[in-house]
N, C-alpha and C positions, 0 to 999 in steps of 0.2 A: 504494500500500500504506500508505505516511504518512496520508493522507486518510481511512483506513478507519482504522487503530488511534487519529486522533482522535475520531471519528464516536461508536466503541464505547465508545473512554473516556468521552466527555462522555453518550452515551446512558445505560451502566450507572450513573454517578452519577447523574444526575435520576433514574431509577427509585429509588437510594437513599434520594431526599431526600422522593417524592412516598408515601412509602410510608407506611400509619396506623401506629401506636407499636404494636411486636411484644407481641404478647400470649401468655404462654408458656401453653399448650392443660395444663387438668384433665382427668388420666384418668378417664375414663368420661362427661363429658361430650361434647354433640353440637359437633360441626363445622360453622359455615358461612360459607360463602366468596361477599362480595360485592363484586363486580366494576364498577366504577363508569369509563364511557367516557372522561370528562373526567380532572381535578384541582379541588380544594379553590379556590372564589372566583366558579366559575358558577352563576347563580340557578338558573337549575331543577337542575342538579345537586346543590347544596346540600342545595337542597328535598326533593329527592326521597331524599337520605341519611338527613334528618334525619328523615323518616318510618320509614324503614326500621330506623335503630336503636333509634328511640322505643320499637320492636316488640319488638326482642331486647333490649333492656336491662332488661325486664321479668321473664326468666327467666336463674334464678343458673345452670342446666343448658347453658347456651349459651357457645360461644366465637366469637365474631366475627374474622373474617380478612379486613380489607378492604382492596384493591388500587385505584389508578389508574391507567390506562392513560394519561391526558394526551393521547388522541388527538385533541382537537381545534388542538394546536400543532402535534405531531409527525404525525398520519397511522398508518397502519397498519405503515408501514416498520420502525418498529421492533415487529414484533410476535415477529419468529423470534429475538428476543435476547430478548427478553420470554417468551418459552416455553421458551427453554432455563434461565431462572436458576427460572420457577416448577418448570420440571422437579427441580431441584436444592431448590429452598426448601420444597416438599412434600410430597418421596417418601415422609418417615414419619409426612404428615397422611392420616385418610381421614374424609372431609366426608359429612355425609347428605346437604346440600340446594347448591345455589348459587343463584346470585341474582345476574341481571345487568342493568343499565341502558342504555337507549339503546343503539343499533344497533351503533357500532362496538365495544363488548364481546362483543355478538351475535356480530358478525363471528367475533372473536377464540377466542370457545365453538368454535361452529362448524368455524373450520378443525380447531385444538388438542384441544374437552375430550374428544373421545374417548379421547384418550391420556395428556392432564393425569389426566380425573376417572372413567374409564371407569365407565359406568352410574350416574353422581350426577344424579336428576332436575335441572331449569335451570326455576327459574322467573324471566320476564322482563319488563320495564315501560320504558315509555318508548319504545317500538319503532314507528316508522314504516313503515307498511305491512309487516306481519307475514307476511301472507300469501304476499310475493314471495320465500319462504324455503322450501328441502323440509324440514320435521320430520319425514319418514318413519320410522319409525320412531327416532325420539329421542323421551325425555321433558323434552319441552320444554310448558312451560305459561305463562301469563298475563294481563298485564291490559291490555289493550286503551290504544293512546293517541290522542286525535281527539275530534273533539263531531262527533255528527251532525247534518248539516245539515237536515235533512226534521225533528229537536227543534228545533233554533234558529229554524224558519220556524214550529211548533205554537204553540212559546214567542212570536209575536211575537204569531199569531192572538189567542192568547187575552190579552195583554198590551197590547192596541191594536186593538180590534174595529172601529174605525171605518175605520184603513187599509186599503185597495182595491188599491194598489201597490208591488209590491217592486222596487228597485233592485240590480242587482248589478255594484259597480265591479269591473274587472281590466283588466291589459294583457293583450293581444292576440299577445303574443309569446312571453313564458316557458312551458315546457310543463306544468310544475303549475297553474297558473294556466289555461291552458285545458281541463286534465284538470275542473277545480272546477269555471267553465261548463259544460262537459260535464255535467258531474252533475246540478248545477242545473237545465238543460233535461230531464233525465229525468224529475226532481221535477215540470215546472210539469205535468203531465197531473192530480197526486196533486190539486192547489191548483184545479182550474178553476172559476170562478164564484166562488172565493174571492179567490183576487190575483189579479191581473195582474203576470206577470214585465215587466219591462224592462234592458235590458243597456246600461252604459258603457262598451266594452271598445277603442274604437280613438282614442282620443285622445291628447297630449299633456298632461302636466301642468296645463298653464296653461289650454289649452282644458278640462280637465276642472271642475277648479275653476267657470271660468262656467257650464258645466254644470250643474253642483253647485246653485250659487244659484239655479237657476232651478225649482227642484223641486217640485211645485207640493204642497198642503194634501192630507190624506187619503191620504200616501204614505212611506214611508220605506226605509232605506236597512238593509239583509238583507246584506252581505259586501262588502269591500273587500280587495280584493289587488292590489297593486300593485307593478311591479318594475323594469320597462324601459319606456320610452318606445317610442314607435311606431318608431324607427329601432332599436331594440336596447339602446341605454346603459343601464346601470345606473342607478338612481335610488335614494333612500332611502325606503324603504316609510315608515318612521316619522313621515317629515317628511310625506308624501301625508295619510298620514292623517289628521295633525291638522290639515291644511289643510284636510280637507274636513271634519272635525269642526269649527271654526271658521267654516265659511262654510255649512255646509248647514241649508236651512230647517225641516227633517224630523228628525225621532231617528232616530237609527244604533244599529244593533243587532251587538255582534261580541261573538267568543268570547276578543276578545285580554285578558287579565288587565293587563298594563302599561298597557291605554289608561282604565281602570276609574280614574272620576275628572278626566279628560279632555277630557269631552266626549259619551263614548259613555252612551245612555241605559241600557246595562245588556248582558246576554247569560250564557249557560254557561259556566263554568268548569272547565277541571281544576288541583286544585291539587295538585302537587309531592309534596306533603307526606303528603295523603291517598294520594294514588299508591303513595307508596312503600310507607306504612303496608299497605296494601289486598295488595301484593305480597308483605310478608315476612306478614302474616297466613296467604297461600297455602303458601308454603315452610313455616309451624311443621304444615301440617296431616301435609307429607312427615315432618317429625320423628317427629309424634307415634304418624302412622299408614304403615308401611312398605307397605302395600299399596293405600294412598290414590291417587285416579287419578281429576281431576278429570270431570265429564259434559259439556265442553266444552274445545278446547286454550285459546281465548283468551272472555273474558267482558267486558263493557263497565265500567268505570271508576264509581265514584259519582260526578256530577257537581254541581255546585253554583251557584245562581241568586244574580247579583249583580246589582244597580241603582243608580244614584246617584240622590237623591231631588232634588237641584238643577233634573236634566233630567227628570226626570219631572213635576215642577210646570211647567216651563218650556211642556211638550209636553199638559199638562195630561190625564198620565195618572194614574187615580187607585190609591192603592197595593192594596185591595180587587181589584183585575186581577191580581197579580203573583201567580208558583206558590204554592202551601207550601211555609213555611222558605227562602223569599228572604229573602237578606242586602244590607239597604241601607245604602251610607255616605252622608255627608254630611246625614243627620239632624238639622235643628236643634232645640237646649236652648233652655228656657226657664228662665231664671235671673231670680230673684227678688233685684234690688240694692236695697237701702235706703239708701245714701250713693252714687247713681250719681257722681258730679261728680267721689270721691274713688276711689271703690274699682275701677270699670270701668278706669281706666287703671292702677291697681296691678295687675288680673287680669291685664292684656296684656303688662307689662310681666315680670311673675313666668313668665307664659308662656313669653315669648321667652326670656327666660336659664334655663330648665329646658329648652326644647329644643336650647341650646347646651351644657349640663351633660351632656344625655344623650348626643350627639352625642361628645362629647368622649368620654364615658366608652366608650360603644359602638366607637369605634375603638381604647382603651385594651384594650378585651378580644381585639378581632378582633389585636392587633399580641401579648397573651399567646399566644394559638391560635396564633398564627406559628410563635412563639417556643419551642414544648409541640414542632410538629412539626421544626424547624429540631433540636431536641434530642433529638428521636426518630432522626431524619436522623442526627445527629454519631452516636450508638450504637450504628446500624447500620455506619458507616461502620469503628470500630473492630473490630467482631465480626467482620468480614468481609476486614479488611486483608492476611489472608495471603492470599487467593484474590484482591488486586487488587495484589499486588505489583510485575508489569510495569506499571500504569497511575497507582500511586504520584506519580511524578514529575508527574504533570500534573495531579491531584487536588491537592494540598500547595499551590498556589497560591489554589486557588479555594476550599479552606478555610479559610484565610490571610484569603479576604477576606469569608467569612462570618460570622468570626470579628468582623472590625471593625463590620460592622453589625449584629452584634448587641448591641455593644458600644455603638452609636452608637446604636439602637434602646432599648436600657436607660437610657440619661444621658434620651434622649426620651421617656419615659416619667415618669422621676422629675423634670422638671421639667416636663408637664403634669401630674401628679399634685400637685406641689404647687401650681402652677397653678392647680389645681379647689377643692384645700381653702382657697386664699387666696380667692377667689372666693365660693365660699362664704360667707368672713366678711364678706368687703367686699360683698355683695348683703344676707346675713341682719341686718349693721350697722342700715344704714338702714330699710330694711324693716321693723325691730323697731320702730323714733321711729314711721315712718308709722303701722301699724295701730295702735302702741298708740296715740299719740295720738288716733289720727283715732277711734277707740272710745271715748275722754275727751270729746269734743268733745260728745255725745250727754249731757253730764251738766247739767241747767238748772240749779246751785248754782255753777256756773262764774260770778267774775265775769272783766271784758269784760278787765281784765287778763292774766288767768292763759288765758283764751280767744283774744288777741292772742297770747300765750307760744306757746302748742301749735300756734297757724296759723304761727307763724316755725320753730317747731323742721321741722313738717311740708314746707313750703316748703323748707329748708337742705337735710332729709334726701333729699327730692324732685331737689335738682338733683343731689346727692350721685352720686343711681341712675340719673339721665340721663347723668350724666360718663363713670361704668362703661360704658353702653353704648352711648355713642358710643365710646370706646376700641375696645371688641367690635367694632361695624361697621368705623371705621378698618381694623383688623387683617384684618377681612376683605376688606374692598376691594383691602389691599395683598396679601396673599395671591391673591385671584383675579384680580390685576392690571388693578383696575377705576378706579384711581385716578386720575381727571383733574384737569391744572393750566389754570386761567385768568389767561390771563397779563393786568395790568393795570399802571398807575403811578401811585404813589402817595408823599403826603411821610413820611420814615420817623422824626422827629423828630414829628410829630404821631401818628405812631400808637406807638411808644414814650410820648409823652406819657397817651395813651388808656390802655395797656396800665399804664402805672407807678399812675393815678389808681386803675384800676377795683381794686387789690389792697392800696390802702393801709390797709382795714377787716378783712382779711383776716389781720397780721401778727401774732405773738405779743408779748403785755408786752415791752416792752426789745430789740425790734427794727426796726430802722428800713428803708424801702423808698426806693431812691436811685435819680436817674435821672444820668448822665453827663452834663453838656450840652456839646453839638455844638452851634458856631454856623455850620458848613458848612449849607447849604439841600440836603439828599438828597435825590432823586428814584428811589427803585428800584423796578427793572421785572421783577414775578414775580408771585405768586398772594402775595393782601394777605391771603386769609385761613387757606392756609397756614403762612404767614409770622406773623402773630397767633400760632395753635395751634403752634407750634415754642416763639416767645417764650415763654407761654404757661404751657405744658408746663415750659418751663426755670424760671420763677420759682417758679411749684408747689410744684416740687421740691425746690428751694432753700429756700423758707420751712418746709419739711414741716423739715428737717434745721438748722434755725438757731434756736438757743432766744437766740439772743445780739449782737448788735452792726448788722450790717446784708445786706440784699441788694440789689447794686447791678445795673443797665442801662446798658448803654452800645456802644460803636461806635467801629472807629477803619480809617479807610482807610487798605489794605494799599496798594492799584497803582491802577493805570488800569483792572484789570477786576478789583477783587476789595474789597470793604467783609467786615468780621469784626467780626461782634457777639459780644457776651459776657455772662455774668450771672456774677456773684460773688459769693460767701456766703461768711460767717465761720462758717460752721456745723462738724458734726464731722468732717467731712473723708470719705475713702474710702482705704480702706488701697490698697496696687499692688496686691495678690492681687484684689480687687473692681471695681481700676477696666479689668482686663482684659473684665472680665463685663458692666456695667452696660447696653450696648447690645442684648444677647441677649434675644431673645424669649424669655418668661415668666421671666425671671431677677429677683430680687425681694432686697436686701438690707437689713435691720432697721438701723440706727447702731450707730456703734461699742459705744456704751455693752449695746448689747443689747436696748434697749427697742424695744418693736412699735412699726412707724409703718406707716398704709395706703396700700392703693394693691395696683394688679393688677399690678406686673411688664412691664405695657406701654407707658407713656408715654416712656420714654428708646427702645426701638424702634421706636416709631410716629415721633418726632423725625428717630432717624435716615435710614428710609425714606421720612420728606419733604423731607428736606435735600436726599438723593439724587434723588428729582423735581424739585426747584426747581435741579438743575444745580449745589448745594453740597456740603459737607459739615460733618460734626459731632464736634468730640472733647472732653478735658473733662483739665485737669488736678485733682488736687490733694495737700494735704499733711495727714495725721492729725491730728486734732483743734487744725488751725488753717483750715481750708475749702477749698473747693472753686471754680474758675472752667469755667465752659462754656461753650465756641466756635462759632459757627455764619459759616460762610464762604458768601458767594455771589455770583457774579459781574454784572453789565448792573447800572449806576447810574450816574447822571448827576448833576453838582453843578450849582447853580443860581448864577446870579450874587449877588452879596447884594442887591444892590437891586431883586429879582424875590422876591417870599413865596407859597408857595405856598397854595393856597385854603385858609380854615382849615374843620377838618372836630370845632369842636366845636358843642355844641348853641343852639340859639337860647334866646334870653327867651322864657318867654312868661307869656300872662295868667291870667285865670282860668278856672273851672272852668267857667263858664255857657254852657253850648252849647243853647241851648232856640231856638235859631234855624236849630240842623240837623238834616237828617233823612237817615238813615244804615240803607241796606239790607244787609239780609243774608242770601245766598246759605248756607243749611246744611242739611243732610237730618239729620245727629243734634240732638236736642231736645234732652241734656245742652248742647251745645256752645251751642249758639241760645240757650239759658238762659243761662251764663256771659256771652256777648258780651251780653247784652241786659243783664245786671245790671251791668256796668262803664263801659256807654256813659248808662245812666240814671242813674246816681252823677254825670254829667257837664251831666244835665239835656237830651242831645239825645233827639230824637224817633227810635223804631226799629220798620221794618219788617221780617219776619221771614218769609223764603220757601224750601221743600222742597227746589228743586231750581233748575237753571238755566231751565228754561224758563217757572215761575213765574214769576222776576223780569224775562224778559222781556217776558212777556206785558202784566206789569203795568208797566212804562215803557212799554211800546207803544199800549196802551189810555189809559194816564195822562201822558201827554205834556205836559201842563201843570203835572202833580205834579212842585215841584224836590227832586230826594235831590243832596242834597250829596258822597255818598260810598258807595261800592259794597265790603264784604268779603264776597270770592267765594273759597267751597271749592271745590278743585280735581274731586274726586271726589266724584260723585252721581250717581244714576240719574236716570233719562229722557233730560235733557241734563247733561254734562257741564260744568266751570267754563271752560276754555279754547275750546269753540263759544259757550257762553253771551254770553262777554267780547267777543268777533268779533262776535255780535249786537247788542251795546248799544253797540261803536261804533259801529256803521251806525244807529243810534238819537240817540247825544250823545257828539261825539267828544272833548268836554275832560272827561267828569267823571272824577274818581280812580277807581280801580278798586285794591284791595289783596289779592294772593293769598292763601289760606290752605293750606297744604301740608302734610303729615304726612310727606314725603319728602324730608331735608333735602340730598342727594345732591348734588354739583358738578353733575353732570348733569342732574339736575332742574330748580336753580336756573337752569341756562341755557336750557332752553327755559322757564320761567317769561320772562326776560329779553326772550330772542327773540320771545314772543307778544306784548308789549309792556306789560303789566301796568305799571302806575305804582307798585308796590310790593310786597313780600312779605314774610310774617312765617313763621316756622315753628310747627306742634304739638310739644312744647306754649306754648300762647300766655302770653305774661308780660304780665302789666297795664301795665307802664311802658312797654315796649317799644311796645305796639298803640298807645296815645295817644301818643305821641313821632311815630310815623311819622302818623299822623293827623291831628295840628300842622303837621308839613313840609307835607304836602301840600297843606292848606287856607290854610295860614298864617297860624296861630292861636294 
């Protein structure tokens, strides 16, 4: 009896909470009641609402009453508690139309609206096999859901006239799945002399897949349903798919909407949306006309033709085939750049942090709509208190704790919101130097001075916007827990030395940049370039907040397993109330004084969740406008004897400019890019060949074997052959010559199969002039 009085409790509350915001009914306005299978968060349910209110929101004469069943969590079981509170919640509504979605609503009509809605026509959408239903006399009407398969085969005819063969995958096991075959064979008599059917239907996974590959020209693939394996097991439909979208030699033709983009060269759609629209269109005709009574109970759906132009060029079909009023994505533009060199990476880059902007935003609204029904929820819950008086006591908890998350939901909200508008500034900042400059630069009254000025401003602003979004990716990494440590050893007195040089140009009038010296010989063993980007991060910071005195570096072993670096600044301090904060993501504090300083709020969080990877940790004291110290502890190092030095890792002498004795290929398929490398290595006076792709430059060692290239930069990514086959080819050609990766993927994990394939060096996009001849020197030793 205990078991059922909790069941009821926690049942009638979720009915409270899932319920749309009561809307109190105008007299003499129409009634209608839609009934929706699911709850608020499922795609097609969504879809299919949002058409349907699109509908009624249109007329002031309408009052809308919409309900969630939640059946696809809970089941049908709760439906006889679910009829008795609409019994209660409606006696003094009377509805002209209802309107109900997907099957278990149906259900729910069916057993109930005789007595919920007696004699209220029921128009329905969404409904799988409709037919398996008696509407004997009820008025029940609507719109059809399914693609017919005998259009989807019409649609390939005329969409691929040269195809002779259709393929139709399925397992062999599930009984929808052989219901389809089924049908399919009834169809091939319609098709004869036109296709030839053929069936995949008793394989396993993996055997199907080889299958797959073997598909031969002038055939493609008409349906894929897939679900169990030959023995029974479940399988993932989704993953089949794209495996054979992936491996198969032919266009696939399906009616799935999620796989649009994919892979699949196109098919019929029904969309959600239209759906619904199409449906409540039917219910205003019951409004309008009480004697209205459609010339069919259910009618076919408007359906809609989609293609990807990708797979269509691939399969080299042409779009002149495709119905009338197909919709194709992945369409390419033709953009007209007159500064490619400069502007093409600003478009990409403006790109990606507008799709992080919208992203962000778009989940800011989706957690308001939460937050609209959570508080629709709390006001039914008070309207209703006396009729839930025995269930009180076990409710009062679980508002208690909706109560905090929403609470917690709000703080999260307002510090991504200000998040977006710092962001904002710190992207539009630079951004504003970039294009204006880069639109000065076009002025010939420029001298070479004031022309050097705008290339340095351009430049500065440039890494400015690379810094922001490496942060962004950081933060993502660590959020999707993508974050890999390469663990190496290295001298930590040498790379503090590196670290103290590279920032000494960086410092403000009357600040000075200090290094501690340690005459201990460290040797620590962790990820050297984590460990960089931590320090890094810490002197940044410190310099950002110190108009005055010094920021110092330095080190002092705590134990036998524990070294404790620190950075010190005389800057303005951090009051206590701020330095509780300073680690929280998107948390953002101005100086004391009040004055703006930049920065996204992320660098002291990105720190401390790589201290936490490298097996340390991070804290920070300090005292009000006398500064601040910050700590990074980490443990595995090793002291060197004195009379042992570790290898020194600064740069070599070197000579001069004249390299007219090298010849230095290069692996690129974008022609900006082959431009830049060509104009920087001729400033140097060596000789450059310039080739499309990987298997250009091997063709031409291959053929030219006599011809000496001194030096090979190979981009990783190109068509035909790729840089990492490429590379595997020209050692089997000349196994000493340098070879220098070019990457656009700066990723831990990237770098290491870089490593692993054995590349004799790598640079990252985008490419820095000093950097590429530095490594270019090493390698020839020059």
């Amino acid at each position: 009896m205990k078991g059922r009085v909790y069941y009821f409790t926690f049942l009638l509350f979720y009915l409270i909470l899932v319920q749309a915001k009561p809307q109190e009914p105008n007299p003499g306005n129409h009634n209608v009641l839609y009934l929706n299978s699911y709850s608020m968060g499922y795609t097609w349910a969504d879809s299919v609402s949002s058409g349907v209110l699109s509908v009624f929101s249109k007329r002031d004469d309408i009052n809308v009453f919409v309900e969630f069943l939640d059946a696809k969590r809970f089941g049908n079981k709760s439906f006889p508690e679910i009829y008795k509170l609409y019994k209660k919640k409606f006696r003094s509504i009377e509805f002209d139309v209802a309107l109900v979605s997907d099957n278990d609503a149906l259900d729910f009509m069916m057993d109930y609206g005789d007595s919920l809605f007696p004699g209220v026509p029921v128009v329905i959408c969404g409904i799988n096999d409709p037919y398996d239903y008696n509407f004997d006399n009820k008025p029940y009407y609507g719109i059809l859901d399914g693609i017919d398969l005998k259009d989807e085969i019409d649609m390939i005819a005329m969409v691929s006239p040269v195809t002779r063969k259709l393929y139709f995958i399925s397992d062999s096991a599930t009984t929808t799945n052989l219901l389809n075959i089924r049908n399919v064979k009834k169809l091939e008599p319609l098709f004869k002399g036109r296709f030839e059917f053929s069936y995949l239907c008793k394989y396993d996974p993996g055997v199907l897949i080889q299958k797959v590959k073997t598909l031969e020209p002038g055939s493609a693939v008409a349906l894929i349903n897939y679900s169990q394996d030959i023995n029974g097991n479940p399988v993932n439909p989704e993953s089949i798919y794209l495996n054979v979208l992936r491996h198969s030699p032919v266009p696939v033709f399906m009616e799935s909407e999620t796989l649009l983009g994919k892979g699949i060269a196109g098919g019929i759609f029904i969309k959600g949306r239209i759906h619904g629209s199409e449906a409540a269109q039917m219910a205003l005709k019951f409004i309008d006309d009480k004697n209205y009574i459609p010339e069919q109970r259910f009618r076919k759906p408007v359906n809609s033709y989609y293609f990807d132009y990708r797979i269509l060029k691939r399969f080299k079909i042409p779009e002149r085939n495709l119905p009338h009023g197909s919709l194709v994505i992945n369409r390419p533009q033709i953009i007209l750049l007159k500064y490619l060199r400069i502007i093409l990476p600003l478009l990409v880059v403006i790109g990606f942090l507008l799709a992080i902007v919208m992203h962000l935003l778009k989940n800011i609204s989706k957690r308001k709509k939460a937050e609209a029904v959570l508080a629709a929820a709390n006001q039914q819950v008070k309207e209703m208190n006396t009729e839930l008086e025995e269930v009180n006591e076990h409710l009062s908890f679980t508002i208690e704790e909706l109560r905090r998350a929403q609470l917690k939901a709000e703080e999260s909200d307002r510090l991504k919101s200000a998040f977006l508008a710092n962001m904002s500034h710190e992207i539009r900042t630079p951004l504003n130097a970039i294009i204006g400059f880069s639109s000065l630069l076009g002025d010939w009254n420029l001298n070479p001075d004031e022309r050097e000025n705008y290339f340095r401003i351009i430049s500065s602003n440039s890494n400015q916007l690379l810094h922001i979004i490496e942060d962004i990716l950081d933060l993502s990494r660590i959020e999707a827990g993508q974050m890999k440590i390469l663990t190496e050893v290295f001298p930590v007195n040498d790379v503090l030395g590196e670290l103290t040089e590279s920032f000494r140009g960086q410092t403000n009038p009357g600040v000075s940049i200090l290094l501690a010296k340690n005459s201990s010989n460290i040797m620590l063993r962790t990820d050297c370039a984590r460990f960089r980007q931590i320090i890094s991060n810490l002197v940044s910071n410190a310099l950002k907040f110190t108009l005055k005195g010094f920021v110092q570096i330095g080190y002092d072993i705590i134990s036998e397993n524990n070294i404790t670096f620190y950075v010190r600044d005389t800057g303005s301090g951090i009051s206590e109330t701020n330095l509780l904060n300073i680690f929280n993501r998107f948390w953002k504090s101005d100086d004391e004084s009040g004055s703006f300083k930049s920065g996204t709020g992320l660098g002291l969080s990105i720190c401390k969740s790589l201290a936490q990877a490298l097996g340390g940790k991070i804290w920070a004291e300090s005292v009000l406008n006398k500064g601040s110290v910050f700590y990074l502890s980490l443990p595995d190092f090793e002291v060197l004897p004195s009379e042992i030095k570790p290898d020194s890792v600064g740069p070599v002498t070197r000579a001069s400019h004249d390299w007219n004795n090298l010849t230095i290929a290069i692996a690129e398929d974008e022609i900006s890019n082959q431009y830049l490398l060509t104009r920087i290595l001729k400033n140097y006076q060596a000789e450059v060949l310039c080739f499309k792709n990987g298997k250009e430059i091997v063709e031409f060692m291959t053929d030219n074997s006599e011809r000496k290239i001194s030096l090979v930069l190979m981009d990783l990514k190109m068509p035909v052959m790729d840089g990492f086959t490429a590379y595997k080819l020209i050692r089997g050609i000349n196994h000493d010559i340098p070879v220098i990766a070019q990457t656009a993927y700066a990723m831990v994990e990237d770098l290491e199969r870089i490593k692993n394939a054995g590349f004799s060096d790598y640079i990252a996009k985008p490419i820095r002039h000093d950097i590429l001849i530095e490594k270019i020197r090493n390698l020839l030793k020059i």
